[in-house]
Structure formats: structure tokens, C-alpha cells
N, C-alpha and C positions, 0 to 999 in steps of 0.2 A: 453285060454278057461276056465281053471280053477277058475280063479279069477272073468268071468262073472258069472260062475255058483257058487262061492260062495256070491258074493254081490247080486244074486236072490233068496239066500238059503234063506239069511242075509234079505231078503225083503218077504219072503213068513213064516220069524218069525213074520214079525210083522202083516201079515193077521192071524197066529194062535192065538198069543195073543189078536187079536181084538175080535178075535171070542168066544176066549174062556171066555170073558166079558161078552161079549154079550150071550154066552149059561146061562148066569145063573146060574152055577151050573151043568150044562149039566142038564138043567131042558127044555130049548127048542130044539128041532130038528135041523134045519138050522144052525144055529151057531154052535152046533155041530160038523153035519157032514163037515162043512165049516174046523173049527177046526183041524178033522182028516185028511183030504188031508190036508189042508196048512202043517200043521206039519209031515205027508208021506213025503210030498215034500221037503219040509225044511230040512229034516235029511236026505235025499235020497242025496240031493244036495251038502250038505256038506261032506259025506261020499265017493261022487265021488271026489269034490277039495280037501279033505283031499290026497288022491292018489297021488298030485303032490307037495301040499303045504304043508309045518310042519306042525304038531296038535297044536301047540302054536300058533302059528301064524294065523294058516286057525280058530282054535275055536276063538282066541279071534277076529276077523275082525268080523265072521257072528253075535257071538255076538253084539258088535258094531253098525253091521247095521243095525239090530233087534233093540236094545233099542234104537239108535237114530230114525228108522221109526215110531217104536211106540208112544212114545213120539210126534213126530209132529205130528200124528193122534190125539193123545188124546188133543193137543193143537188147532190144525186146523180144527177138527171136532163134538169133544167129550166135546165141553166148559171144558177143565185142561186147570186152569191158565195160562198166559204167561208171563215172565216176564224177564228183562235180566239178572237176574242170571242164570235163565234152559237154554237162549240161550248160553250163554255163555258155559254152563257145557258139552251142547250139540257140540259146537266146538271143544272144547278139546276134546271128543272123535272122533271126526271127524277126527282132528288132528292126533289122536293117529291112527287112523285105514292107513292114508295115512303113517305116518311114517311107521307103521309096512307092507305098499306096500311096499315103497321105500326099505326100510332094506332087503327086501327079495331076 
């Protein structure tokens, strides 16, 4: 259970970093408050898989699933570039995040 609630932590980083683009500056409302829950959550969620998983291990996976989320949002939705080098770069962490399952 821990591991789902950190790869939802690891996915509700990449709604705060959308959002916090999209606030502008925290110059608009919505994105915003959008911002402050995802990132409530995100940290709530990691702080509860932290409890069972290493902090090395549990921080670097949500990271991971954060920057590769993000990333294919800003590729998938946000016109960033695509190209097969980001995909590629994006594997390797992918990679790295399952290794560091595995290892665990």
C-alpha cells in the first residue's frame, strides 16, 4: 500500500507543478488553489510511504514520478518539444525508479 500511495504522491507532483505554471506567479486564483492541495497531497502522501519505505528510496521514486509526469504533460499537452533524446532520458528514469522497486 505504500508504494501506491507513493507513485499517487509522485503523480499529484506533477498536478502541483502544472498548476503552479499555470498560476502565473500565483497571480491567478484556480491554479493556485489547484497548486496548494496537489502539493497538501503530494507531501501528505509521501510523508505517510515514507513510514514504511527508506527516505532515499521513497524521496527519490516520487521524485521520479513527478518529473517524468510532468514532463509528458508539458510534451503531451503544453506543446514542449518531443524529441528522442527526452524520451529516451525519460526511460532511464523510469528505469531507475523500477530498479530502485526492485532493490527494495
Amino acid at each position: 500500500m505504500a508504494w501506491l500511495i507513493l507513485i499517487l504522491s509522485g503523480l499529484m507532483e506533477t498536478v502541483w507543478a502544472v498548476a503552479l505554471a499555470a498560476s502565473r506567479g500565483f497571480t491567478r486564483l484556480w491554479p493556485s488553489l489547484v497548486f496548494l492541495v496537489a502539493m497538501a497531497a503530494s507531501m501528505g502522501g509521501l510523508a505517510l510511504a515514507l513510514r514504511s519505505i527508506p527516505v532515499g528510496t521513497g524521496y527519490a521514486v516520487w521524485v521520479g514520478v513527478g518529473a517524468v509526469g510532468t514532463a509528458v504533460v508539458g510534451m503531451a499537452w503544453l506543446g514542449e518539444t518531443v524529441s528522442v533524446a527526452k524520451i529516451c532520458c525519460l526511460l532511464l528514469i523510469v528505469s531507475g525508479i523500477v530498479g530502485l522497486k526492485l532493490l527494495h
